[in-house]
C-alpha positions in Angstrom: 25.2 -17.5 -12.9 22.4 -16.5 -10.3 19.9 -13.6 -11.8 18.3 -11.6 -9.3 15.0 -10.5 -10.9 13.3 -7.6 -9.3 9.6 -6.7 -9.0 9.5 -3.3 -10.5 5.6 -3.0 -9.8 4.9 0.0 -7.7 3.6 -2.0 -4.8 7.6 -3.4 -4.8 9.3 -0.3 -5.1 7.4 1.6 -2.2 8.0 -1.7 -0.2 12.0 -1.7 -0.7 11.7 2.4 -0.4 9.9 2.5 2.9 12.2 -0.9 4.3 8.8 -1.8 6.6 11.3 -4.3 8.4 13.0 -2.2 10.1 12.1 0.5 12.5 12.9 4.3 11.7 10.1 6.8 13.0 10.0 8.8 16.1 7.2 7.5 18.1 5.2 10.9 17.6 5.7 10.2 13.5 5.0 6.8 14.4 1.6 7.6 15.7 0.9 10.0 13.6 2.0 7.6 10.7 -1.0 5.0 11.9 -4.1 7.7 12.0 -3.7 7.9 8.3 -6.2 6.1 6.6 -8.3 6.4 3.2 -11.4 8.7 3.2 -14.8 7.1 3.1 -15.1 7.7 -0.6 -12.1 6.4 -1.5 -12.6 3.3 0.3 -16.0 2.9 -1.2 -14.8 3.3 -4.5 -12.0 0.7 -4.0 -14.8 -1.6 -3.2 -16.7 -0.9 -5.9 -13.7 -1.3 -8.3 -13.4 -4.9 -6.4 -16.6 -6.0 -7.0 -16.8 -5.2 -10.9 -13.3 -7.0 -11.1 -15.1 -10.2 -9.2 -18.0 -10.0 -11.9 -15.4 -9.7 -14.6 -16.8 -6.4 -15.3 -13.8 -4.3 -14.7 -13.0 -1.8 -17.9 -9.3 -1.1 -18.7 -9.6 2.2 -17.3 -11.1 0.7 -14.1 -8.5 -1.8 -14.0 -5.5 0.9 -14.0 -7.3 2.8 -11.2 -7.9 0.0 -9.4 -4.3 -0.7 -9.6 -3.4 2.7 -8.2 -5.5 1.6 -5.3 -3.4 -1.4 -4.7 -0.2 0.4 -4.8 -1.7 3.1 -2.3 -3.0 0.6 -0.1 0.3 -1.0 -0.1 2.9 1.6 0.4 0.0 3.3 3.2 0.3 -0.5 5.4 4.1 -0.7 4.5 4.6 2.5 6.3 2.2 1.7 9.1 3.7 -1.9 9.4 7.1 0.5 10.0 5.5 2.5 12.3 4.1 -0.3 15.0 8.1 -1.7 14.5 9.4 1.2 15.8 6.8 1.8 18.3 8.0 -1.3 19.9 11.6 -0.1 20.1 
């Protein structure tokens, strides 16, 4: 009997959600889709959080906010890796 096990971290689920393999956006949502970005003082902060978890210096609380980075940051690229598919098409 084959098991399929599924990632159930939020990075995963935002990536099976948003399907980035395959194309689905309008080319105006599309572009509008790829001007989104992190503000400056998230982005800073997210490389602070990085650099305390490098050091080893990263406190629980850090570590969960960090996390929510990471998801972010993944589900923002998943949708932009959508977008520049269906720009192409």
């Amino acid at each position: 009997m084959n098991a399929v096990i599924a990632d159930h971290s939020p990075v995963a689920i935002w990536k099976r959600a948003i399907q980035p393999e395959r194309a689905g956006f309008a080319p105006a949502e599309a572009r509008a889709i790829l001007r989104l970005r992190l503000s400056p003082l998230d982005l800073s902060r997210a490389d602070e959080l990085a650099a305390k978890a490098q050091a080893g210096k990263l406190a629980a609380e850090e570590a969960r906010e960090m996390e929510d980075y990471v998801a972010i940051g993944g589900a923002l690229e998943f949708l932009k890796s959508k977008a520049r598919l269906s720009l192409k098409r």
